[in-house]
C-alpha positions as CSV (number, residue, x, y, z in Angstrom):
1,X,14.2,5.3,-1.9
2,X,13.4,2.9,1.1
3,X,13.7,4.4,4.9
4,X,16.3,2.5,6.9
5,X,13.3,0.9,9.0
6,X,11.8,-0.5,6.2
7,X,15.5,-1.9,5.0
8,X,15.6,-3.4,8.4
9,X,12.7,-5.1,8.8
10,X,12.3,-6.1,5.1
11,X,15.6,-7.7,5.7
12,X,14.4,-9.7,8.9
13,X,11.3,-11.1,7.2
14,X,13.5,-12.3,4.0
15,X,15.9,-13.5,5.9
16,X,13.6,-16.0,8.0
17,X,11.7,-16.5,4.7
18,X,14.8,-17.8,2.9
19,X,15.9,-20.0,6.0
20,X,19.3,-18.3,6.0
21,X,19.3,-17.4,9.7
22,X,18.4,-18.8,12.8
23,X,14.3,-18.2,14.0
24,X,14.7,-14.6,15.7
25,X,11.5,-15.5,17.8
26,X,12.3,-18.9,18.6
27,X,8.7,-19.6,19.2
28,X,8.0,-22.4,16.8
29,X,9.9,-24.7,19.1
30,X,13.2,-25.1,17.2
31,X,16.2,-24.6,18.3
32,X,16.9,-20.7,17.4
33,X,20.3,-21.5,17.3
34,X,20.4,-24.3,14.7
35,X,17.8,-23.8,13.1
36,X,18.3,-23.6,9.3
37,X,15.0,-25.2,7.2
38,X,12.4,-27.7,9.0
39,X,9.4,-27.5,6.9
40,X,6.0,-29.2,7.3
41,X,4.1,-29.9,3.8
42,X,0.7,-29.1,3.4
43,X,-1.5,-30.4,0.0
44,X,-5.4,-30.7,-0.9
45,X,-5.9,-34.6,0.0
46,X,-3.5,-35.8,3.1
47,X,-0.5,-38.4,1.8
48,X,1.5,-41.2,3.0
49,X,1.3,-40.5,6.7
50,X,0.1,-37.5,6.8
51,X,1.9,-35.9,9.0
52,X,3.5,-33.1,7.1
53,X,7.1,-34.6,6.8
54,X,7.3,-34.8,3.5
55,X,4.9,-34.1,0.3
56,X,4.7,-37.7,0.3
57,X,3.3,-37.3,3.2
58,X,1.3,-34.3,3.1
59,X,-1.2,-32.8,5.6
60,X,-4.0,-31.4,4.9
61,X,-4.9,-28.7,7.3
62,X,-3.1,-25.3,6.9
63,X,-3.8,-24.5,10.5
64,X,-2.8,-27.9,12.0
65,X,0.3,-27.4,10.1
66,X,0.7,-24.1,11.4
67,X,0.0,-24.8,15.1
68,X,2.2,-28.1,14.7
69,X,5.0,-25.5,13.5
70,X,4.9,-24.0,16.5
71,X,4.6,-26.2,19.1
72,X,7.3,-25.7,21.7
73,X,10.1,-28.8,21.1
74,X,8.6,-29.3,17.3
75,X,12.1,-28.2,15.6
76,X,9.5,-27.0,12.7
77,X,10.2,-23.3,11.2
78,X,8.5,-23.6,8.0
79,X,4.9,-24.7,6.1
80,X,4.8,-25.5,2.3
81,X,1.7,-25.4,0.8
82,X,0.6,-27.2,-2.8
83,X,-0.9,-25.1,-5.3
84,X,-4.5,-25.5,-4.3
85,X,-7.5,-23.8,-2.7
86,X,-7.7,-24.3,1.2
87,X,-10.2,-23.1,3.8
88,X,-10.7,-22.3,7.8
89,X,-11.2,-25.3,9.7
90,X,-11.4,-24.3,13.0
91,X,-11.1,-21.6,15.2
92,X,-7.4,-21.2,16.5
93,X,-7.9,-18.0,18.7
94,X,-10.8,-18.6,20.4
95,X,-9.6,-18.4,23.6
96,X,-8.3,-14.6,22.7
97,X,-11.8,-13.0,21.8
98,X,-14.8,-13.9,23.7
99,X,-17.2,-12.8,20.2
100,X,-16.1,-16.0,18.8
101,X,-19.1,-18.6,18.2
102,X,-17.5,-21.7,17.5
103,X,-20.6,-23.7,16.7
104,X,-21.1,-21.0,13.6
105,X,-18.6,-21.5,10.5
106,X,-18.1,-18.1,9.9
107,X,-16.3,-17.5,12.7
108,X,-13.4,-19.9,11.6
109,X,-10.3,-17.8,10.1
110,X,-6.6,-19.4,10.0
111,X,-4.1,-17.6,12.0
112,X,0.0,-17.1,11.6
113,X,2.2,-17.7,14.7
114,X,5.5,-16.2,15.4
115,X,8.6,-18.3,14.3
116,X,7.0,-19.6,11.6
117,X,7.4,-18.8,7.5
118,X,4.5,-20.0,5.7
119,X,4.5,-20.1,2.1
120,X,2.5,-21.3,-0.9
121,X,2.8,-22.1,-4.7
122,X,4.6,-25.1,-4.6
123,X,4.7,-27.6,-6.9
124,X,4.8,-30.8,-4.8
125,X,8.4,-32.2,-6.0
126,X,10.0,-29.3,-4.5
127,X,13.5,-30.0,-1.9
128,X,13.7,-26.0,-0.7
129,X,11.5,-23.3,0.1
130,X,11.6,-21.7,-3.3
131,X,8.4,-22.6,-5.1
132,X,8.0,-23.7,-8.5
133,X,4.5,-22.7,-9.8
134,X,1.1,-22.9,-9.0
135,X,-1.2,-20.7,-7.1
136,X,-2.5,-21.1,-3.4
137,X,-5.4,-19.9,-2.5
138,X,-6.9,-19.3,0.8
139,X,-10.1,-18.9,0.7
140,X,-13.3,-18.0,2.9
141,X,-15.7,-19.1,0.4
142,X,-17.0,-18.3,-3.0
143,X,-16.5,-15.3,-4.7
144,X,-18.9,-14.4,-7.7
145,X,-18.1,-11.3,-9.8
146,X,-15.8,-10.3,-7.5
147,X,-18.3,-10.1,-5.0
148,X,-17.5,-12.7,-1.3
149,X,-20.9,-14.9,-0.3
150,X,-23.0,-13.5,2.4
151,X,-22.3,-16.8,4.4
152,X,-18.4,-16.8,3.9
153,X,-16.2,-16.3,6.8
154,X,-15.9,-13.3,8.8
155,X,-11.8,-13.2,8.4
156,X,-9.3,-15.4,6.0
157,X,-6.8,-14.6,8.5
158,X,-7.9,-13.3,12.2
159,X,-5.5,-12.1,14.7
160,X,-7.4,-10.3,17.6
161,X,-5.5,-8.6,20.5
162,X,-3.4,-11.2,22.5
163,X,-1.7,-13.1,19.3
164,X,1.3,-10.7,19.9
165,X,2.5,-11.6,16.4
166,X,6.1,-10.0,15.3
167,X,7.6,-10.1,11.6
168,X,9.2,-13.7,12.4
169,X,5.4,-14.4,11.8
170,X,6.0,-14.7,7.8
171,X,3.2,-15.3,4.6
172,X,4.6,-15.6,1.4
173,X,3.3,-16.1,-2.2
174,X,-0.4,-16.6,-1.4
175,X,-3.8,-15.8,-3.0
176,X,-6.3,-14.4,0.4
177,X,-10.0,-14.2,-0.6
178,X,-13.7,-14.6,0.2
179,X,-13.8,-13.0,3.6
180,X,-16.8,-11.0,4.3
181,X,-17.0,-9.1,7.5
182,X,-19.6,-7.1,6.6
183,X,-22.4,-6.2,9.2
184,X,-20.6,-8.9,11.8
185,X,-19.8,-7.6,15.2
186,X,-16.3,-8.0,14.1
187,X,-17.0,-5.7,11.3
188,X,-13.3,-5.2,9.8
189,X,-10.6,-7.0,7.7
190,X,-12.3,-9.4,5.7
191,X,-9.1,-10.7,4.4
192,X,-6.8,-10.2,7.4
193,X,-7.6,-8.7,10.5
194,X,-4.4,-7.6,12.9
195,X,-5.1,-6.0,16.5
196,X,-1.7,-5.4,18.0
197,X,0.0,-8.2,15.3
198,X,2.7,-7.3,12.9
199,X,3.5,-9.9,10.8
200,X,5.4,-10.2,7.5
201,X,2.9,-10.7,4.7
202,X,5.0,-11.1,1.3
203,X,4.6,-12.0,-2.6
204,X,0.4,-12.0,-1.4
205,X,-2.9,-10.9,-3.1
206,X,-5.6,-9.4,-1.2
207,X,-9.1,-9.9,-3.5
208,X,-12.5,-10.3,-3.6
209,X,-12.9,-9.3,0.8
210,X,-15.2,-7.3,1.4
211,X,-16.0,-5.6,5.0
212,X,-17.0,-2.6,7.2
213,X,-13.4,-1.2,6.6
214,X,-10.3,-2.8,5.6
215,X,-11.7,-5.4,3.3
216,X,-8.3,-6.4,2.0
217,X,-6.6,-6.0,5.5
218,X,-7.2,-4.4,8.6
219,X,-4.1,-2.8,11.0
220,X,-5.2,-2.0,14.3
221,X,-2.4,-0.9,16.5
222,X,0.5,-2.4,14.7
223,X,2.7,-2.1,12.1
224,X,3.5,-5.4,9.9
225,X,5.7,-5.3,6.8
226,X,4.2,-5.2,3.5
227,X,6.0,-6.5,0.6
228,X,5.3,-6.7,-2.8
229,X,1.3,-7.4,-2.6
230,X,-1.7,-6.5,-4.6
231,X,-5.0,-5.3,-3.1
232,X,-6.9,-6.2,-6.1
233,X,-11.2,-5.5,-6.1
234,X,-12.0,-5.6,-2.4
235,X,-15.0,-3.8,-1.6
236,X,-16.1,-2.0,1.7
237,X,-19.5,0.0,0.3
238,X,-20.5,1.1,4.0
239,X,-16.8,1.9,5.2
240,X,-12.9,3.1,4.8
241,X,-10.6,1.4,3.0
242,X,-11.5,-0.9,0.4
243,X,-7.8,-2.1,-0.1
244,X,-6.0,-1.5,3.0
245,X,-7.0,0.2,6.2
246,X,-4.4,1.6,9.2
247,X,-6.2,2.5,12.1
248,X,-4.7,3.9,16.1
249,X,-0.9,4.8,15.6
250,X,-0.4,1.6,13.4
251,X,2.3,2.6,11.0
252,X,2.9,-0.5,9.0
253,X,6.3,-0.6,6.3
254,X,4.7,-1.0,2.5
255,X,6.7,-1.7,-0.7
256,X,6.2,-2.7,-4.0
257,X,2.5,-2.9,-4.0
258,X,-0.5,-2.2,-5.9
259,X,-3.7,-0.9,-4.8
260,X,-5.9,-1.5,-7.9
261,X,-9.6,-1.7,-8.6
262,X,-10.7,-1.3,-4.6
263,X,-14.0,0.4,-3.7
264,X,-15.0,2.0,-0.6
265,X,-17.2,5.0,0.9
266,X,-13.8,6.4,1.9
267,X,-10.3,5.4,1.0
268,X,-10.9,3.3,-2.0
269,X,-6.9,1.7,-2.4
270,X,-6.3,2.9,1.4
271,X,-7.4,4.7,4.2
272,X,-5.6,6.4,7.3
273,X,-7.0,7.4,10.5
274,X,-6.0,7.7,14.4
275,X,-2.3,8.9,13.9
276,X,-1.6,6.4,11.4
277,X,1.5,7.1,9.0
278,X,2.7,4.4,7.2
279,X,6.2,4.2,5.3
280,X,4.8,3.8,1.6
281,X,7.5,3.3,-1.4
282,X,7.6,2.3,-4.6
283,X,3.4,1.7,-4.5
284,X,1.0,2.4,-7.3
285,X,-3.0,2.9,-6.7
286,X,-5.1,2.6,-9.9
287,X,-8.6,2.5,-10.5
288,X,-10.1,3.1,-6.7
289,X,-13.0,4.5,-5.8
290,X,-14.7,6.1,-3.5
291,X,-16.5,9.1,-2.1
292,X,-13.1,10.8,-0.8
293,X,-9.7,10.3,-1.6
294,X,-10.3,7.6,-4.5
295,X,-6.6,6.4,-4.2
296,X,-6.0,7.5,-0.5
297,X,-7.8,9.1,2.5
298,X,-5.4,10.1,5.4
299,X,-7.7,11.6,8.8
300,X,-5.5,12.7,11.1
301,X,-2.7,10.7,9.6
302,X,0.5,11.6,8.1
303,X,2.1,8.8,6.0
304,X,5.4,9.1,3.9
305,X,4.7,8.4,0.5
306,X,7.7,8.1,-1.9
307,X,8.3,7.0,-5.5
308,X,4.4,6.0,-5.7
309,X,2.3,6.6,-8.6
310,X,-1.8,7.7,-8.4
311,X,-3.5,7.2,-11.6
312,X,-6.9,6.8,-12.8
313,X,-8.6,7.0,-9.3
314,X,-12.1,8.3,-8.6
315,X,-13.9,9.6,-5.7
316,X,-17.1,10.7,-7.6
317,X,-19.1,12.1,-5.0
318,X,-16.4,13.9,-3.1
319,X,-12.7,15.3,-2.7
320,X,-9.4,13.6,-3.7
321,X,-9.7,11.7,-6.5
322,X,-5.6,11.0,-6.1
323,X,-4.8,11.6,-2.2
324,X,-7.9,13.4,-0.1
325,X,-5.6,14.6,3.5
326,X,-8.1,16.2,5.9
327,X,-7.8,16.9,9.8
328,X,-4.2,17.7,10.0
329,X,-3.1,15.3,7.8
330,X,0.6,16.7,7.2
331,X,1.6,13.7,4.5
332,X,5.2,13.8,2.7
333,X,4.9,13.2,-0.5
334,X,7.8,13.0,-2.6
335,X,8.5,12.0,-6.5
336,X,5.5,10.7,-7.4
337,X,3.4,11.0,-9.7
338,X,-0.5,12.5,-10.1
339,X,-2.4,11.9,-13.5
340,X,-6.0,11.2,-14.7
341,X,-7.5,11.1,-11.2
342,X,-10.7,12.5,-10.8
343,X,-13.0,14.4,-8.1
344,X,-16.0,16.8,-7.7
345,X,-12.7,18.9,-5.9
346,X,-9.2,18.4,-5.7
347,X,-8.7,15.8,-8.9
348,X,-4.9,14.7,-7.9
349,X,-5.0,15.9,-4.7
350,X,-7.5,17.4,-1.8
351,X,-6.0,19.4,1.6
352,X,-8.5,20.5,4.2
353,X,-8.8,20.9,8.3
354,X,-5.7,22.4,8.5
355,X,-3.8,19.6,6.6
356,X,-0.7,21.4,5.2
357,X,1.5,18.1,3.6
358,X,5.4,18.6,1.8
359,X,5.0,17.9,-1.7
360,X,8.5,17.5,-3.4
361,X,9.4,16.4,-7.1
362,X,6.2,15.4,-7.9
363,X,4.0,15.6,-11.1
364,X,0.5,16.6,-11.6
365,X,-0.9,16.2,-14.8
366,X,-3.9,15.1,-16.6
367,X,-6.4,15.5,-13.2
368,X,-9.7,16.3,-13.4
369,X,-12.5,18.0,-11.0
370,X,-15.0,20.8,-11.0
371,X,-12.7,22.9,-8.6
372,X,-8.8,22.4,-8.7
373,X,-8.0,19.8,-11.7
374,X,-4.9,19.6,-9.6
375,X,-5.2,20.3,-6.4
376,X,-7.6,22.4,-4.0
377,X,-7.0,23.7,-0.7
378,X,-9.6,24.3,2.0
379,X,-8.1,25.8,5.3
380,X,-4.7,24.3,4.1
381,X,-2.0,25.2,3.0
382,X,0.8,22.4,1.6
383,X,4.4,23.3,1.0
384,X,5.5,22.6,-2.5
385,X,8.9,22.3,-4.0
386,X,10.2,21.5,-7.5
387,X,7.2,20.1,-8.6
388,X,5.0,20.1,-11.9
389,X,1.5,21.4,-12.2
390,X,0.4,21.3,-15.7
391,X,-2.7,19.9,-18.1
392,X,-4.9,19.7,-15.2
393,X,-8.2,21.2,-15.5
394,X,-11.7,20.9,-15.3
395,X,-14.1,18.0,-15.4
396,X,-15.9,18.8,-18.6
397,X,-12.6,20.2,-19.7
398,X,-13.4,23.9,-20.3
399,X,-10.4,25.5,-18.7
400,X,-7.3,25.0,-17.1
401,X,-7.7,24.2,-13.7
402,X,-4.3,23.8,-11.7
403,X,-4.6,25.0,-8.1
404,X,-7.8,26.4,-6.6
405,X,-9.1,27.1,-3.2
406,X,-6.4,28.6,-1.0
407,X,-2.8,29.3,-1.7
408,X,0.4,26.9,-1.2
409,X,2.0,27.8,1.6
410,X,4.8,31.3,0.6
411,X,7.8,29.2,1.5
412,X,7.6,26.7,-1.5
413,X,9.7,27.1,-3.8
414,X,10.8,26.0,-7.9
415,X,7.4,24.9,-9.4
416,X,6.1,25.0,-12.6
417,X,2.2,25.6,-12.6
418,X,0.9,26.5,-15.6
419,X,-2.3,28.2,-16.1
420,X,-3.7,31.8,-15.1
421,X,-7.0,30.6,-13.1
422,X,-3.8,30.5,-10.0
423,X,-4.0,32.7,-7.3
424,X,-0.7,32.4,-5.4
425,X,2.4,33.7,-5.2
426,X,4.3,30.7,-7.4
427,X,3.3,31.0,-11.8
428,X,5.6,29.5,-13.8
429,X,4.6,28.9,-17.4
430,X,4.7,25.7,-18.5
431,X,3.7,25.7,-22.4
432,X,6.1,22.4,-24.1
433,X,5.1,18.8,-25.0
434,X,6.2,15.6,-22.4
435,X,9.0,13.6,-24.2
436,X,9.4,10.6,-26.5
437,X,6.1,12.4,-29.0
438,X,3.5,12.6,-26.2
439,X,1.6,16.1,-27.5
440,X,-0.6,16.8,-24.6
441,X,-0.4,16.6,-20.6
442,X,-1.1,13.5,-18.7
443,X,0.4,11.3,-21.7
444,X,2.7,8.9,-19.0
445,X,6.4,8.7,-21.2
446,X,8.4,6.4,-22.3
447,X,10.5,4.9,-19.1
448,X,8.7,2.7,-16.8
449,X,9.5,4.0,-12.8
450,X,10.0,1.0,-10.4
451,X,6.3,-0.1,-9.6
452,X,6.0,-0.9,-13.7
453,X,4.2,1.9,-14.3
454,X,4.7,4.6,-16.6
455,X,5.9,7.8,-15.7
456,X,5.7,11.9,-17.0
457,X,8.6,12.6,-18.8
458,X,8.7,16.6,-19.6
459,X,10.6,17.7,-22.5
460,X,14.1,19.5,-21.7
461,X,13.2,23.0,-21.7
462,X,14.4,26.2,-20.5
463,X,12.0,26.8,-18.2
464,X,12.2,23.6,-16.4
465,X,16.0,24.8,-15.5
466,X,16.4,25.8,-12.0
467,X,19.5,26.0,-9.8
468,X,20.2,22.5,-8.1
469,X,19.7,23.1,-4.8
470,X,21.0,21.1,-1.5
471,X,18.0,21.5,-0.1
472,X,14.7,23.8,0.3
473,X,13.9,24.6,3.8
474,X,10.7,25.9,5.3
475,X,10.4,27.8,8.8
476,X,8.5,25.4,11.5
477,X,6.9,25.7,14.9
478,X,10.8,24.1,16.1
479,X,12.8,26.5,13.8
480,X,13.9,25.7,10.1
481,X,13.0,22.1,8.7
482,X,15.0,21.3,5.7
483,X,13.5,19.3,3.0
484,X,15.6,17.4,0.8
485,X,16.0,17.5,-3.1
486,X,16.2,13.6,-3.8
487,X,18.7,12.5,-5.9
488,X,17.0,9.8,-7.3
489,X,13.7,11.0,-9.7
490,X,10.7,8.6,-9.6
491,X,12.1,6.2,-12.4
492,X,15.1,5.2,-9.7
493,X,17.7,7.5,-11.5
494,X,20.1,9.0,-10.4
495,X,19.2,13.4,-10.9
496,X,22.3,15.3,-13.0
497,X,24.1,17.9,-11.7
498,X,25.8,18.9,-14.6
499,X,26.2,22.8,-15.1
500,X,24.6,22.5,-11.1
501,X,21.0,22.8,-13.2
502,X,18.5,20.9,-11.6
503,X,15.0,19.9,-13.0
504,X,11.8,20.1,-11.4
505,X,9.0,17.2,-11.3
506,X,9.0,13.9,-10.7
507,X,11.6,12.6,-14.2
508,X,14.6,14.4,-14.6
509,X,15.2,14.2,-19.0
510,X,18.6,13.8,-19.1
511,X,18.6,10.8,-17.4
512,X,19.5,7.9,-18.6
């Protein structure tokens, strides 16, 4: 279920994206009161003219087109790019960041400006911004087993402190790879790098970057709008975040993404730090790794993390293999889902430093680690309602192994956590099959949830039944918080109340 933030400026961005308002920004030079559609075409070989005002006559320069776009007086809102792979050409913010060499290429990056939509795909015969077919690709240089060249460009896209950008600063349905940041004195964001920008980046994929941190994308100090992008095999070996890194009170809006096949010394899909708490929904993160949190590492971070799954994630040589929270870290997680993860400790999930996150209507199943298949606490102590613990265990899969280390915190409440190696206060059997034939723990079931991927589906059993509650509610340093029982379960239906039974984990069975 989105936050109304993320409505709002998810909304913005698609509106400018379609054309069907004026430019909020009015800084590409149109008129923001008439302003409708006023595109500039971009293909591999110039056309015609060449100057953009039709793809018969085509530029050739992303960046010119860009910069021409939003030229005070140009009456330009929009950039069409042919399918095709384009490259830096110059160095648009070189009078922001004093680093910049501009007699060395890999200094060159391209650069969004506010007011202006830029999109890719097209065709070349297209008449509106809705593209046909065809990938674009822009691209720092060659990328060979998934691995960017040593001499490839610092940044795809570079936007340092002083570009200001806002979320009328739009990329859509683009392919960003082949930046390499690593060991520059820029060091982060191979793919993108945003200090104090927060633009709109939509439809995009992130692969192949590889930096110091952030390889994918770096957020500095901002908080752009995320939508519907993969972060597919970016590597950052020596750093955090392989897919996606937030960084200083950045607290970007992400939706509809996937995380998939990033590596990283911390953070493999994404890492957290610096009072950082992104707005994450509908996400999955899939084959990450790292040393901790395979999926996710949040350092003194909290994000809100809702209908997201974690599966298959690795941090082999540490803690997390799902989520690793550390140094008050209080995350809330809500319906999602936790299975085949793996860790030397905490195999879905890793609390330490006094990080003490809200876990609601969520499943855990199918984790593996040498201490807390599950989850393991160190100095921690999350709060835990109506959620499933079961089929966990250890690595070499001797024993159950559900929750280890220290306790849940005494206030959570309606759980099922199978297995007798528990300490706590909260052991509820759970001994039944998931649904739809699945005959051990971890199987995903039958309904796909939102993001595409498959979700645990427990069989309708009696000891799943608890009564539905409005809400659970824990005592706080500021008096009673009350935590929510979502009425929507991780697949995007709606829970039933009839008989006012309610059922705990992330996939209520009687729906649809």
């Amino acid at each position: 279920m989105k936050k109304t933030p993320a409505y709002c400026l998810v909304l913005l961005s698609f509106c400018v994206v379609l054309g069907s308002c004026s430019n909020p920004a009015g800084g590409s030079g149109a008129d923001p009161a008439s302003s409708v559609f006023a595109p500039l075409y971009v293909a591999e070989a110039a056309a015609g003219t060449g100057d953009g005002s039709s793809w018969a006559n085509a530029m050739d320069d992303v960046q010119e087109a860009i910069d021409a776009a939003a030229k005070p007086g140009s009456g330009k809102t929009h950039v069409l790019i042919q399918a095709g792979t384009f490259y830096p050409e110059g160095y648009p913010n070189e009078e922001l960041d004093s680093l910049i060499v501009t007699t060395d290429d890999q200094y060159k990056h391209f650069s969004l400006r506010n007011g202006v939509t830029v999109i890719g795909g097209f065709l070349g015969d297209e008449e509106d911004d809705n593209p046909l077919g065809g990938t674009t690709t822009l691209s720092g240089g060659p990328v060979t087993n998934g691995i960017p060249g040593t001499s490839n460009v610092f940044h795809v896209f570079y936007h340092p402190t002083g570009t200001n950008l806002d979320n009328t600063a739009v990329l859509n349905n683009v392919t960003i790879t082949g930046g390499n940041s690593t060991g520059n004195t820029l060091y982060y964001g191979g793919g993108m790098y945003n200090a104090g920008s927060s633009p709109a980046i939509i439809n995009c994929t992130f692969s192949g970057n590889s930096s110091s941190g952030g390889s994918g994308m770096y957020n500095d100090g901002c908080s752009p709008v995320i939508e519907n992008c993969t972060f597919l095999g970016n590597s950052s070996t020596t750093g955090m975040g392989g897919g996606l890194r937030n960084s200083n009170d950045s607290n970007p809006i992400i939706t509809n993404c996937t995380f998939s096949g990033n590596t990283a010394s911390y953070g493999g899909g994404m890492y957290n730090s610096y009072n950082s708490n992104p707005t994450i929904t509908n996400c999955t993160f899939s084959g990450n790794k790292t040393g901790p949190g395979g999926g996710m590492c949040n350092v003194e971070s909290s994000p809100i993390i809702e209908n997201c799954t974690f599966v298959g994630n690795s941090a082999g040589g540490g803690q997390g293999g799902g989520i690793n929270n550390t140094s008050y870290s209080n995350s809330i997680i809500t319906n999602c889902t936790f299975s085949g993860n793996s860790a030397v400790s905490g195999g879905g999930m890793h609390n330490s430093g006094n990080s003490n996150p809200t876990i609601t209507n969520c499943t855990f199943s199918g984790n593996s680690a040498v201490s807390g298949g599950g989850m393991y606490n160190s100095t921690s102590s999350p709060k835990v309602f109506g959620s499933i613990f079961a089929g966990n265990h250890k690595s070499n899969g001797s024993s159950v192994s559900e929750i280890e280390g220290s306790s849940i915190d005494p206030a959570s409440k309606d759980n099922l956590i199978r297995g007798s190696n528990y300490s706590g206060t909260l052991i509820a059997l759970f001994d039944a099959t998931e649904g739809s034939g699945n005959t051990e723990h971890g199987v995903p079931g039958d309904t796909a949830g939102p993001t595409g991927t498959k979700t645990i589906k427990i069989k309708e059993i009696d000891a799943a039944r608890i009564t539905l509650p409005v809400n659970w509610s824990y005592t706080g340093d500021s008096g009673v918080v009350a935590v929510p029982m979502p009425n929507g379960d991780q697949r995007g239906y709606t829970r039933s109340k009839t008989g006012n039974i309610g059922y705990m984990g992330a996939a209520d069975p009687r729906v649809p």
